[in-house]
C-alpha positions as a Python dict, from the first residue, in 0.01 Angstrom:
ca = {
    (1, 'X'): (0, 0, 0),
    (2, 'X'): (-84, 369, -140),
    (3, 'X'): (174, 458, 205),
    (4, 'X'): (438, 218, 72),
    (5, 'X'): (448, 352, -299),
    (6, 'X'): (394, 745, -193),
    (7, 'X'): (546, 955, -439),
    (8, 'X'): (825, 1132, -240),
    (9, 'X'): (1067, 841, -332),
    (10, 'X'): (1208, 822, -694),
    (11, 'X'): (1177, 465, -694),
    (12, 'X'): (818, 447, -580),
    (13, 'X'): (780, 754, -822),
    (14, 'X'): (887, 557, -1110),
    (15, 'X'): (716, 224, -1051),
    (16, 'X'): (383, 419, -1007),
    (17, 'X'): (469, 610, -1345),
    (18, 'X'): (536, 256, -1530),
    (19, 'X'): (221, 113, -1328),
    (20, 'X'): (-10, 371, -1467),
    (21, 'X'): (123, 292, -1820),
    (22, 'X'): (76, -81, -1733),
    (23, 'X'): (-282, -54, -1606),
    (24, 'X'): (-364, 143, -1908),
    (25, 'X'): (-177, -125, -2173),
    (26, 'X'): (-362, -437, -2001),
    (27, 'X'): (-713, -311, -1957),
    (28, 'X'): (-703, -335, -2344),
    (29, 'X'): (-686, -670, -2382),
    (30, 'X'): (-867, -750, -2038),
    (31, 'X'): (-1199, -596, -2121),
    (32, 'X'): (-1168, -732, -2513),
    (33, 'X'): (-1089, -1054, -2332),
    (34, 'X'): (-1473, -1159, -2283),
    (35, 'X'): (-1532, -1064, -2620),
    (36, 'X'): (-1231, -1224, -2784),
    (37, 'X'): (-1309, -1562, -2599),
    (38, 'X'): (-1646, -1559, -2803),
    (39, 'X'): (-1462, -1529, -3128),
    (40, 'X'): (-1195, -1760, -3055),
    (41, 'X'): (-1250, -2106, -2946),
    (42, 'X'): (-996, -2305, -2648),
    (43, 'X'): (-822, -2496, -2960),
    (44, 'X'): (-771, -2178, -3175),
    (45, 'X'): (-608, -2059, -2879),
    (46, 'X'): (-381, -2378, -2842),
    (47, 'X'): (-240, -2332, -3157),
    (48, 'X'): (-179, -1975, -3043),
    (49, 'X'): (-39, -2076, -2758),
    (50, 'X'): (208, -2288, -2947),
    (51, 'X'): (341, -2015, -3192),
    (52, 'X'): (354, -1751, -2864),
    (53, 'X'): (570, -2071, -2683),
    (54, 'X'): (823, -2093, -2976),
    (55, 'X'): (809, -1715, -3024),
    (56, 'X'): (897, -1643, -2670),
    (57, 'X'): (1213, -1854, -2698),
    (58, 'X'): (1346, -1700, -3033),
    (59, 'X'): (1261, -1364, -2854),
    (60, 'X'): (1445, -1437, -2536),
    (61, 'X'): (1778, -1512, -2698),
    (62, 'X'): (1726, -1204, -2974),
    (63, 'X'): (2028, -1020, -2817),
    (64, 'X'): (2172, -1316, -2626),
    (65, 'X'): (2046, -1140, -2338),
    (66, 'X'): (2321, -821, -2419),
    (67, 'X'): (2003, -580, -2332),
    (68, 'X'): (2011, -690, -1971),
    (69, 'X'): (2405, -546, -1963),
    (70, 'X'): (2311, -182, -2118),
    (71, 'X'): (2167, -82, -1748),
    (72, 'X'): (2554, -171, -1589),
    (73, 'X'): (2794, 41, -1731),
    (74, 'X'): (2869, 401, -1493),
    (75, 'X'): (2997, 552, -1870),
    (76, 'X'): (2701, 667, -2170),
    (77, 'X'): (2995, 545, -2384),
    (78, 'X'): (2980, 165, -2284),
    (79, 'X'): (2633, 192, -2245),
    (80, 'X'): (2524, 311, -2650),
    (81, 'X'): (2787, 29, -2749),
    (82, 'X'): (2598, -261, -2583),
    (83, 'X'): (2278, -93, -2755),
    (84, 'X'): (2444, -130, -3094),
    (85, 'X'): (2608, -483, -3018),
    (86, 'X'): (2196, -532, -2936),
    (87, 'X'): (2104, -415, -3250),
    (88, 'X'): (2343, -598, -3407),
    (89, 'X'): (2317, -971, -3260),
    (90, 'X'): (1934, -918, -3305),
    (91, 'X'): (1928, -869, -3693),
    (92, 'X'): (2228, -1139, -3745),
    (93, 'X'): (1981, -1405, -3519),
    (94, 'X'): (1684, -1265, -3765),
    (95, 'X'): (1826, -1343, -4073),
    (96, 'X'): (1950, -1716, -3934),
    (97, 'X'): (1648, -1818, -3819),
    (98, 'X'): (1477, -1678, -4145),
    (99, 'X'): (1716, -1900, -4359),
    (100, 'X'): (1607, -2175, -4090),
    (101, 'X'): (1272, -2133, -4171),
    (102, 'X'): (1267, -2135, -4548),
    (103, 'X'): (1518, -2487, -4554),
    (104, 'X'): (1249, -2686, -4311),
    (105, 'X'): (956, -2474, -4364),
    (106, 'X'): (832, -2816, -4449),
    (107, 'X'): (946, -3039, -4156),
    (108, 'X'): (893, -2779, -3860),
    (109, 'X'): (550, -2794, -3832),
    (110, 'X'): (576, -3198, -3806),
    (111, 'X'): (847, -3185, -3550),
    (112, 'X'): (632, -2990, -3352),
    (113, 'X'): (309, -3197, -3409),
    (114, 'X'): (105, -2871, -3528),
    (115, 'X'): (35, -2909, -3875),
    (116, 'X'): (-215, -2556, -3817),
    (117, 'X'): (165, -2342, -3765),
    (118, 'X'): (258, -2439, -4125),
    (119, 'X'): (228, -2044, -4253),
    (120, 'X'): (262, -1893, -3936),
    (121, 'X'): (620, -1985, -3890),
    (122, 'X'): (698, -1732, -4103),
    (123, 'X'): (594, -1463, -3878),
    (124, 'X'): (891, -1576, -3614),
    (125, 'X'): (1169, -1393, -3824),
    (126, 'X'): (945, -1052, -3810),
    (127, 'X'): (874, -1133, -3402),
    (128, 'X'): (1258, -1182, -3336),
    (129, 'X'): (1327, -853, -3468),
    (130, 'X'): (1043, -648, -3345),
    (131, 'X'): (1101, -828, -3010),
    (132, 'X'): (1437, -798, -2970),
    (133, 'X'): (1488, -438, -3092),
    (134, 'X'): (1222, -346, -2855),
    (135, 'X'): (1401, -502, -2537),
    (136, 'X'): (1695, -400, -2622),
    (137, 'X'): (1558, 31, -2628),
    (138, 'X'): (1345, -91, -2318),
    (139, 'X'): (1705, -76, -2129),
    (140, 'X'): (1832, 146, -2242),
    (141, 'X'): (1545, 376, -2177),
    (142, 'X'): (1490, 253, -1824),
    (143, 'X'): (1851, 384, -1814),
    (144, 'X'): (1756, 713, -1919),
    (145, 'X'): (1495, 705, -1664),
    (146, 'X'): (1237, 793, -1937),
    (147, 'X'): (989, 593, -1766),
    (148, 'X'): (693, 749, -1917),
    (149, 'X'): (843, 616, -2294),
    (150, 'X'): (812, 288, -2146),
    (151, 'X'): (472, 291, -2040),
    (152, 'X'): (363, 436, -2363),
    (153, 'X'): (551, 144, -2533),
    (154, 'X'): (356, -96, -2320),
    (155, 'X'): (12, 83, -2413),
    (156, 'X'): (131, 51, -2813),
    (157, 'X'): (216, -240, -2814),
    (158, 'X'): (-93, -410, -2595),
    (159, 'X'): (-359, -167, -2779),
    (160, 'X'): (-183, -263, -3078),
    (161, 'X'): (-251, -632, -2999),
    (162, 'X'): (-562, -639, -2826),
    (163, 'X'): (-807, -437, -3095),
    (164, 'X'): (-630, -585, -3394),
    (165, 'X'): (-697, -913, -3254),
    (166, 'X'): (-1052, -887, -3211),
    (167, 'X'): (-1108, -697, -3580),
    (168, 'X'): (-977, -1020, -3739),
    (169, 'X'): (-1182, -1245, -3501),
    (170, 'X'): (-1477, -1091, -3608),
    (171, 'X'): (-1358, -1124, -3976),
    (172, 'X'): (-1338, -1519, -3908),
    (173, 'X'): (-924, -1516, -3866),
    (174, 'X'): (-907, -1784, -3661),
    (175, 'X'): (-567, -1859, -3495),
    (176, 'X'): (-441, -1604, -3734),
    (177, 'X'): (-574, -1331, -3626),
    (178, 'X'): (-465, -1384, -3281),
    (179, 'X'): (-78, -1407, -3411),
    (180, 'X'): (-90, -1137, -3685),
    (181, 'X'): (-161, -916, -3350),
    (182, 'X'): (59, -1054, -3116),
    (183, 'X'): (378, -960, -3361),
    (184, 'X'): (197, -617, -3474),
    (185, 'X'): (186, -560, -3132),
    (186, 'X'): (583, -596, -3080),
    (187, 'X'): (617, -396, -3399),
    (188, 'X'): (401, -111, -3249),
    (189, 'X'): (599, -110, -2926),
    (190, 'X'): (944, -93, -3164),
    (191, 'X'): (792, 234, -3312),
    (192, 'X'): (700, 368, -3012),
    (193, 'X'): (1104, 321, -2855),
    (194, 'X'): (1255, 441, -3147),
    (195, 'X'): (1091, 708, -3198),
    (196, 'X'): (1138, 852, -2834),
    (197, 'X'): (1490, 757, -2808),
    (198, 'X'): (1646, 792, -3174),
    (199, 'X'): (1717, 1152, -3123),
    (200, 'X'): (1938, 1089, -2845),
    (201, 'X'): (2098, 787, -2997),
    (202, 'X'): (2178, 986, -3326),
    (203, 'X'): (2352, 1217, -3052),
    (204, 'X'): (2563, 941, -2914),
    (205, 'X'): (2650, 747, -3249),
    (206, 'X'): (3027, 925, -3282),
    (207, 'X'): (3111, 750, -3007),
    (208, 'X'): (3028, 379, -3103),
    (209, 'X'): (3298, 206, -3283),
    (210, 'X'): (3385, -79, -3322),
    (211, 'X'): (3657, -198, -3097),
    (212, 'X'): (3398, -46, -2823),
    (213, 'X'): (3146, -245, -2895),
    (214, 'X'): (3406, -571, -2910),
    (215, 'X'): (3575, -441, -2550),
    (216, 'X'): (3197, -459, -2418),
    (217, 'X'): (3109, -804, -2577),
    (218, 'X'): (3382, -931, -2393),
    (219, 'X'): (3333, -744, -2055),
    (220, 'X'): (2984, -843, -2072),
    (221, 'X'): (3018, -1211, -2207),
    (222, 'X'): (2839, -1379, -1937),
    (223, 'X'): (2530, -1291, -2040),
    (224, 'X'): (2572, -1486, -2382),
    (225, 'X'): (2750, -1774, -2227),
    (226, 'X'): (2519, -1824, -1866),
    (227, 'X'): (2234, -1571, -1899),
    (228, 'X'): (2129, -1664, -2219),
    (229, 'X'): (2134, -2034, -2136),
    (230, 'X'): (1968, -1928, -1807),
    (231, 'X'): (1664, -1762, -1980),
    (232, 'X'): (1625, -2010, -2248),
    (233, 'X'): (1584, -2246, -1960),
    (234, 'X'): (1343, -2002, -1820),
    (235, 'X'): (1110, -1997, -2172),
    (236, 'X'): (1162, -2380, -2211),
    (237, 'X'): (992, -2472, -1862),
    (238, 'X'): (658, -2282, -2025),
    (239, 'X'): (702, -2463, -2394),
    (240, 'X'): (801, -2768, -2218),
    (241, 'X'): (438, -2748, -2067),
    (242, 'X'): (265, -2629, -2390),
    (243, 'X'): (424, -2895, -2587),
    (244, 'X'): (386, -3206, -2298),
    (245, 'X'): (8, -3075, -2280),
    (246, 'X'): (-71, -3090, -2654),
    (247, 'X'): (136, -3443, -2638),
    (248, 'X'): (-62, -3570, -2394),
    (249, 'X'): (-404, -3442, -2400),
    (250, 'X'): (-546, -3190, -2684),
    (251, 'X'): (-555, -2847, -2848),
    (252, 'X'): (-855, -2728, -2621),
    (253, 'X'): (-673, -2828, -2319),
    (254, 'X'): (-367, -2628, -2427),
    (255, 'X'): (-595, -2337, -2527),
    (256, 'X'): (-766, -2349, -2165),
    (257, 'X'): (-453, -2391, -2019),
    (258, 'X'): (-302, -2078, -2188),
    (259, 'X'): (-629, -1854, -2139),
    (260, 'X'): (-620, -1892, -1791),
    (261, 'X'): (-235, -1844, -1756),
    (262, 'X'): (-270, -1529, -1961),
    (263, 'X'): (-562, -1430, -1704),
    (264, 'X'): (-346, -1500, -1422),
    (265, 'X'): (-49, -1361, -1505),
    (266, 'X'): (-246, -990, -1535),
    (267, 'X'): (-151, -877, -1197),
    (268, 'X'): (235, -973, -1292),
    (269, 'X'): (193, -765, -1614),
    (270, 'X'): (-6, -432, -1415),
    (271, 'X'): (294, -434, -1098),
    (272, 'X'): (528, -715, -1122),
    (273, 'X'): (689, -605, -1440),
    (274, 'X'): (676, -210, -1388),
    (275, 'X'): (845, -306, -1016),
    (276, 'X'): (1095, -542, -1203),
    (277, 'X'): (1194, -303, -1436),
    (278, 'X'): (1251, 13, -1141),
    (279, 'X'): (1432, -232, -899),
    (280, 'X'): (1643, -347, -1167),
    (281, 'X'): (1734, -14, -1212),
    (282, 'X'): (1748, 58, -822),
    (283, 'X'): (1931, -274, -701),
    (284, 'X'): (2216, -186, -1009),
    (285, 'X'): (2260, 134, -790),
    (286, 'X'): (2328, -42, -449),
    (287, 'X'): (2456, -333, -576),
    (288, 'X'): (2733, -244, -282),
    (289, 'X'): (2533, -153, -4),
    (290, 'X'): (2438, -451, 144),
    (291, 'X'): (2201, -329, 394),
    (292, 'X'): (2015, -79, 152),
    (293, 'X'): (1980, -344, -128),
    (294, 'X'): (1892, -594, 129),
    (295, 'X'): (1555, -359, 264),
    (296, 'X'): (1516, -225, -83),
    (297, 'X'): (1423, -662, -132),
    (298, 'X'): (1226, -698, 155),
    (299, 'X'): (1016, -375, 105),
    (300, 'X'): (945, -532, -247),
    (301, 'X'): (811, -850, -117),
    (302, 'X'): (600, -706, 165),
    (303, 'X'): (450, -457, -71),
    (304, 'X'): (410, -758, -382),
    (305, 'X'): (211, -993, -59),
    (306, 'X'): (-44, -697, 40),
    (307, 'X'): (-101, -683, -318),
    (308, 'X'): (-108, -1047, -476),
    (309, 'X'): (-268, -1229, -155),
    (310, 'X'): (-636, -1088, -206),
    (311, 'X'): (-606, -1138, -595),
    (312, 'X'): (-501, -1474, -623),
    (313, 'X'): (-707, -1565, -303),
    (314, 'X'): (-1002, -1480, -503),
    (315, 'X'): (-948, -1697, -804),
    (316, 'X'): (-874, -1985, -572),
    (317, 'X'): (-1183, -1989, -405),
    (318, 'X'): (-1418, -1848, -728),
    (319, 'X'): (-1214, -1862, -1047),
    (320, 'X'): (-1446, -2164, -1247),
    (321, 'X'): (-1791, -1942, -1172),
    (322, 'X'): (-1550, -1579, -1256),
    (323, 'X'): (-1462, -1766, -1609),
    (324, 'X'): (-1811, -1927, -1693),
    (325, 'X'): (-1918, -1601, -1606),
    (326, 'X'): (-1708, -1367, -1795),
    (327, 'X'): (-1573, -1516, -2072),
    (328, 'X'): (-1891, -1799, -2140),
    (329, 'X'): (-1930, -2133, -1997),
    (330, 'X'): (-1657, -2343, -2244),
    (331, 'X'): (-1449, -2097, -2071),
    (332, 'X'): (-1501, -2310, -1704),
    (333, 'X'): (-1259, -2575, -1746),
    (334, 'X'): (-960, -2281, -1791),
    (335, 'X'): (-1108, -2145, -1451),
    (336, 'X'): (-1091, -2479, -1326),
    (337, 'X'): (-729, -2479, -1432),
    (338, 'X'): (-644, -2093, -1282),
    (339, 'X'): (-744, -2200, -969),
    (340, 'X'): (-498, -2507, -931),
    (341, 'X'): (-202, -2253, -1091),
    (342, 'X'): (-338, -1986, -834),
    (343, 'X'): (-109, -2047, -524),
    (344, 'X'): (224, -2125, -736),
    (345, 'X'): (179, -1774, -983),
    (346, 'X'): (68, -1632, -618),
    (347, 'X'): (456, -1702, -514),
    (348, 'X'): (578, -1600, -874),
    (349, 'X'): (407, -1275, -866),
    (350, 'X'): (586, -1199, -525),
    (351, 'X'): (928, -1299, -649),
    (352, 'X'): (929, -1211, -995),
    (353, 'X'): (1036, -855, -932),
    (354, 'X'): (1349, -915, -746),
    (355, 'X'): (1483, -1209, -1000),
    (356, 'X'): (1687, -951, -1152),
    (357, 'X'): (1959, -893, -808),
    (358, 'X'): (2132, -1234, -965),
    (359, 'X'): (2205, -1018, -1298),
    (360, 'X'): (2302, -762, -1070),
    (361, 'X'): (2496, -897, -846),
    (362, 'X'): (2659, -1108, -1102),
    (363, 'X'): (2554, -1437, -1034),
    (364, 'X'): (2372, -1573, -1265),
    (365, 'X'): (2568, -1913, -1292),
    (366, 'X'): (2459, -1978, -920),
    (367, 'X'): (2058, -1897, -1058),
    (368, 'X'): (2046, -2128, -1354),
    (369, 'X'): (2015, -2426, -1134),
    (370, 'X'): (1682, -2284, -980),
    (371, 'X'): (1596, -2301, -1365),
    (372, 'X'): (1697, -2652, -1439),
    (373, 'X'): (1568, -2767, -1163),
    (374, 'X'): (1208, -2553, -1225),
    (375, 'X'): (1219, -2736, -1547),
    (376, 'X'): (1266, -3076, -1425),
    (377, 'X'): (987, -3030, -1190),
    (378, 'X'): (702, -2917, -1471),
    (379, 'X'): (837, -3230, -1749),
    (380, 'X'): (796, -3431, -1414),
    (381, 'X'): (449, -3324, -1312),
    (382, 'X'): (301, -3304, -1709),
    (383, 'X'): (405, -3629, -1765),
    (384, 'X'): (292, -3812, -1447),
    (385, 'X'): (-56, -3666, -1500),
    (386, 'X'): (2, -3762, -1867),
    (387, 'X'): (57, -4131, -1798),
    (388, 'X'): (-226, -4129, -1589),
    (389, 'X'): (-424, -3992, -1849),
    (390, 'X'): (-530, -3733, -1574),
    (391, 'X'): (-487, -3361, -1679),
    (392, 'X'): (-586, -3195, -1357),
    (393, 'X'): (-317, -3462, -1166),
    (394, 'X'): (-90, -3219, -1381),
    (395, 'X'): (-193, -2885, -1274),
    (396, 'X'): (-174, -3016, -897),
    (397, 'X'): (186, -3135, -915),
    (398, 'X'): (322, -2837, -1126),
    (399, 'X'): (182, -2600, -858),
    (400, 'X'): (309, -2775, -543),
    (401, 'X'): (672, -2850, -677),
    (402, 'X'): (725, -2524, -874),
    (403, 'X'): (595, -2338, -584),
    (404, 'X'): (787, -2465, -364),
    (405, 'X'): (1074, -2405, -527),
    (406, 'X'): (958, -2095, -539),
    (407, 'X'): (944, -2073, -157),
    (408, 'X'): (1324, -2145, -130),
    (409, 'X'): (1399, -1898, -434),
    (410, 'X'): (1232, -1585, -186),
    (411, 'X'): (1507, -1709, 66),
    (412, 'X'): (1851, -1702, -142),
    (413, 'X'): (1726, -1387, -330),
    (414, 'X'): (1684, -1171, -28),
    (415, 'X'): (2026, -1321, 92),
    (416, 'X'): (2216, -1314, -189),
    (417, 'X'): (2291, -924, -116),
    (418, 'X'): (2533, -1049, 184),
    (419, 'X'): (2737, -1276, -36),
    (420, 'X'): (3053, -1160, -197),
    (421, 'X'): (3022, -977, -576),
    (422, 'X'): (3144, -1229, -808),
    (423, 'X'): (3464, -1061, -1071),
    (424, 'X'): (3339, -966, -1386),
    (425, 'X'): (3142, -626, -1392),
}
């Protein structure tokens, strides 16, 4: 592996830079983690896990997905415009779902049978803007190249997050405390962006105007009218499984649920997302050089296997005694849980990187259906185990049939390079 990512390449440069940042932002919150699942009990974090589920679909659509375009453009012009038209969209989308809010404050939290996210919903607004204000500089960094901003961001906003959350728990919070920090922590990383990339931007402004920015909105449309539907799709599979869970079975399942998806997921958020965010970068460069973009794939998921195998090996084969052990023994049944999820986030964590040469290569329309069909799957396995009352009949069918989708996903991505470039961009 340390052959693979040696430093004489710019891309392995760069993914090692935002890796170092990465390691640094999660082993925050990983070694508070045993402490923080003393203070906070499996249905505290259920209801946590049901504000982060709603909060990760305003957040996903706080741009309408505009931030993904700001990497595409060969002119600085077009590229500051899309950061503005960013800006922009994300404040309008604020202020709507803030007006939402205070019309069915009331209602909300009974349509989404939680009763406990009755004065947390107000908090969404402040996410939506701290979130999407904070993707939308990530971009437009990356495209700098500044990829040392990035990692600091990540450190911010994690740190942030992570000791924030356990000061409240020991004040007696509750689920509060855990979603005061998770938006503090998207505030922090805001700060961080801005404040390493508003000198530049201040540089730049003369050349925003306004029928830029519209010329770009309309160049760049598809990611409103397909990637935004395509990544709501994308958040909905996890709410869909939150919401199913809490339907069918309880809070603490949720909150055991969530805790050991978080736990999983930490080897996506130390390499999958800092190699995301360089072969993004990369892949835009090739995206006509077939060849190159097609090794530049394969190289990812050979290096993504020698990683992720071992790791997710060992939570299949220990993960119940690693959670009792770590975390305390009403921790077990989320162990129980991680190692059912293990094999399917195994094939996520190999193919997450690469998801982004369907932006690139401009077909996106082509990728949704992986989505619908993704979500089909997870309503179909929830609610099967549901009916049978059986919540670990759940897990087992939304590993298999996600992860083999999964399986066929690895195929058309590392093929798609030899299919024609769709018009558009």
């Amino acid at each position: 592996m340390l052959r693979l990512l040696r430093p004489k390449s710019d891309f392995y440069r760069h993914v090692l830079t935002l890796m170092s940042g990465t390691v640094l932002a999660q082993a925050i919150p990983i070694l508070l983690s045993p402490v923080l699942s003393r203070l906070y009990s499996p249905a505290e974090f259920g209801v946590f896990a049901m504000f982060t589920a709603i909060g990760a679909a305003v957040a996903v659509a706080a741009t309408l997905r505009f931030e993904l375009a700001i990497m595409l453009p060969e002119t600085e012009t077009a590229a500051i415009n899309l950061l503005r038209l960013s800006f922009t969209i994300t404040i309008l989308l604020s202020l709507l779902l803030l007006g939402f809010i205070l019309l069915f404050h009331q209602q909300l939290p009974l349509w989404l049978s939680t009763p406990e996210l009755g004065s947390f919903q107000f908090y969404l607004p402040l996410l939506l803007l701290c979130a999407g204000g904070s993707q939308a500089l990530n971009y437009w960094i990356s495209r700098q190249k500044k990829f040392r901003l990035l990692a600091a961001g990540k450190v911010g906003q994690t740190g942030t997050a992570g000791v924030l959350s356990l000061l409240l728990g020991y004040c007696h919070f509750s689920s509060a405390g855990l979603i005061i920090s998770a938006v503090a922590g998207q505030g922090a990383a805001l700060t961080i962006y801005m404040a390493g990339s508003l000198k530049k931007i201040l540089r730049l402004e003369s050349w925003i105007s306004r029928e830029k920015i519209i010329e770009n909105l309309r160049t760049y449309k598809s990611f409103a009218l397909v990637n935004t539907p395509h990544a709501l799709l994308g958040v909905l599979q996890d709410i869909l499984v939150i919401f199913l869970l809490n339907h069918f079975f309880s809070k603490t399942i949720v909150g055991s649920y969530a805790f050991g998806f978080r736990i999983l997921k930490v080897p996506a958020a130390f390499i999958g997302a800092a190699m995301f965010q360089v072969y993004f970068q990369k892949a835009s460069t090739l995206k006509h050089e077939t060849e190159k973009l097609k090794t530049l794939t394969r190289n990812v998921y050979l290096q993504m296997s020698v990683v992720g195998i071992p790791l997710f090996g060992l939570l299949l084969l220990f993960a119940p005694s690693l959670f009792a052990l770590v975390f305390g023994n009403e921790w077990r049944h989320a162990g129980e849980i991680a190692r059912v999820l293990s094999p399917w986030l195994l094939l996520n964590f190999i193919c997450s990187p690469v998801a982004a040469i369907a932006v690139v290569l401009n077909r996106q329309q082509s990728a949704i259906w992986f989505a619908v069909a993704d979500t089909l799957l997870r309503f179909a396995a929830i609610t099967i185990g549901g009916w049978a009352g059986n919540e670990q009949l759940s897990f087992l069918l939304l590993s298999a049939g996600s992860g083999s989708l999964l399986l066929y996903s690895l195929y058309w991505f590392y093929h798609l390079p030899g299919k024609s470039l769709s018009k558009g961009y």
